[in-house]
C-alpha positions in Angstrom: 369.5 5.6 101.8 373.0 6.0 100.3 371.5 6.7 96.8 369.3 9.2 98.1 372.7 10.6 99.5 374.4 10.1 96.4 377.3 8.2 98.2 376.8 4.6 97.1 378.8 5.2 94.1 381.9 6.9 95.6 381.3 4.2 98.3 382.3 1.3 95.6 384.7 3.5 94.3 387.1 4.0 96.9 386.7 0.7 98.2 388.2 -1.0 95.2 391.6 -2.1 95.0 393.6 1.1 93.8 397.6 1.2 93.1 399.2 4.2 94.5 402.5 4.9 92.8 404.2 7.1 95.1 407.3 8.1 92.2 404.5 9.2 89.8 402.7 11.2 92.5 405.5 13.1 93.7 406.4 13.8 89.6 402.4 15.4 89.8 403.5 17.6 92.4 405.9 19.4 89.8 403.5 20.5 87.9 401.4 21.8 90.6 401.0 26.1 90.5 399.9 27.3 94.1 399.3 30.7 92.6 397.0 29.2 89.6 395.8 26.1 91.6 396.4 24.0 88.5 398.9 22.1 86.9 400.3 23.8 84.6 401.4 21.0 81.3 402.6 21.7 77.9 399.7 21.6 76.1 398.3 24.5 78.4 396.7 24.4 82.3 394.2 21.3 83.8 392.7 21.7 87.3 390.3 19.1 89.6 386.4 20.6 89.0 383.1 19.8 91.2 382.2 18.8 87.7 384.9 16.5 88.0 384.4 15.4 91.2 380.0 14.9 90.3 381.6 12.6 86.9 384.2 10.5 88.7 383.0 10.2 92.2 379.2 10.8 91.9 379.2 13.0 94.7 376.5 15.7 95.9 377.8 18.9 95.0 374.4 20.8 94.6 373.3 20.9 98.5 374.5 22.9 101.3 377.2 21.9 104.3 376.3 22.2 107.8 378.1 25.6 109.3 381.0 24.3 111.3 379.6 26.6 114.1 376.4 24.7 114.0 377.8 21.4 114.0 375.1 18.8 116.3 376.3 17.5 119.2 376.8 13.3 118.8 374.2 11.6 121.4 376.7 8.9 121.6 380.5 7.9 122.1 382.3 6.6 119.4 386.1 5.9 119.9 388.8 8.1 118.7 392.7 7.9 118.6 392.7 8.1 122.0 390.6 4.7 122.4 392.0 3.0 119.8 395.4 3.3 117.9 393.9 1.5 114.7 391.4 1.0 112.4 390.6 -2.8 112.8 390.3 -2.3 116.7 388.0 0.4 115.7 385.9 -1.7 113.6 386.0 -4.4 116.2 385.0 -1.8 118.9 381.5 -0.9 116.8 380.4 -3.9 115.1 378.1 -6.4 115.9 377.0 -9.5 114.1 373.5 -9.7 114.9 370.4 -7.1 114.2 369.7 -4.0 112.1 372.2 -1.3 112.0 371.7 1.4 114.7 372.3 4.9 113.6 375.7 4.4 116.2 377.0 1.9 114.1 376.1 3.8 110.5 377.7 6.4 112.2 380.6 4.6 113.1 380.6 3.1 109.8 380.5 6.4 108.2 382.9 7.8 110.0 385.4 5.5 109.0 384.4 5.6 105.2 384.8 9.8 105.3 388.4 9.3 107.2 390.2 6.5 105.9 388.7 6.3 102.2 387.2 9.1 100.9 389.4 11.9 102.4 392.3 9.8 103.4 393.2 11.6 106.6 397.3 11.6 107.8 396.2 9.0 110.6 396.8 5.7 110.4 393.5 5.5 113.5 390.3 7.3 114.1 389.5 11.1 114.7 386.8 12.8 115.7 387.5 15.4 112.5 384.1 14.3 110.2 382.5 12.5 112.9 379.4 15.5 112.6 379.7 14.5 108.5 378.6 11.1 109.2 376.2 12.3 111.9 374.6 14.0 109.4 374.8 11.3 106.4 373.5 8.6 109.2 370.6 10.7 109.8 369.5 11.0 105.9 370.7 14.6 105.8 371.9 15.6 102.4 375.1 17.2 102.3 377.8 18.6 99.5 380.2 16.2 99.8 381.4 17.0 96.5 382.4 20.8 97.3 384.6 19.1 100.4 386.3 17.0 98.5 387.7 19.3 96.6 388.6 21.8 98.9 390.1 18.7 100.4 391.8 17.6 97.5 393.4 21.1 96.5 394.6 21.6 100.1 396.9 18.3 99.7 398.1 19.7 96.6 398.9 22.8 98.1 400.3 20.8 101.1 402.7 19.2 98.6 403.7 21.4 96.9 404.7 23.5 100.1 406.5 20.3 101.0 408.2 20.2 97.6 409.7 23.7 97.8 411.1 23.3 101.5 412.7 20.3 100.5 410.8 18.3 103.1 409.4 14.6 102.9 406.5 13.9 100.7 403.5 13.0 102.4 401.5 10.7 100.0 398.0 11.2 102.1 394.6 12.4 101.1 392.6 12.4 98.0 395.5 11.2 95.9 392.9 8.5 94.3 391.1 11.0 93.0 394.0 12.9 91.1 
């Protein structure tokens, strides 16, 4: 099913072991134009593409996104920050060690792919924030993953670089794998 999804790549991908380098990150954030969303270099300006995002990641970029007015409502309760203030008590809350997976548990599963790898959310425990994502994904529902992302990823960099300019602390969160 992930195939058909085109997520099994990106899932591999963010689940290897990847060094962040907080010093170098911060440096990128220099070079960061708000006003161009590029980085603007020497040699001339460079910018994050979907076609970069379909070459690197693998990710759908060709099919719709569910309107976030239309989102479904979830049949079933999965915990949030409220429940749980971590993602191991998280995983222990929705896993079992015997049967097939129920489209709770993909759910659950997917959830916590979405948050903690792929988009890297701020919080250091679940959200409810692309809980109708993996709804969707758990169901077999294509979706352009690929156009989030980036959105995703230039909003950090725009988050930075608004960070950079007040003089306020770095926040080293999101996508930054991708970059």
């Amino acid at each position: 099913m992930w195939q058909e999804l085109n997520i099994a790549d990106v899932l591999t991908l963010t689940l290897s072991p990847l060094e962040k380098d907080e010093n170098l990150l911060k440096i990128i954030g220099y070079f960061w134009s708000d006003a161009l969303n590029c980085f603007l270099f020497g040699h001339g300006p460079m910018t994050p593409t979907l076609l970069d995002v379909v070459m690197i990641t693998g990710l759908d970029v060709k099919s719709s996104n569910p309107a976030a007015h239309r989102m479904p409502i979830i049949p079933f309760k999965l915990s949030s920050k409220a429940d749980c203030t971590n993602w191991n008590t998280y995983i222990s809350q929705h896993m079992k060690t015997k049967g097939p997976v129920t489209k709770k548990e993909h759910t659950a599963f997917l959830n916590l792919w979405l948050e903690n790898f792929l988009f890297c959310g701020p919080s250091l425990a679940p959200t409810k924030n692309y809980l109708p994502l993996a709804y969707h994904l758990a169901h077999g529902n294509r979706i352009g993953l690929g156009k989030l992302f980036l959105g995703e990823t230039y909003r950090y960099l725009h988050l930075m670089t608004t960070n950079l300019l007040s003089q306020r602390k770095l926040r080293t969160g999101g996508p930054w794998w991708f970059i």
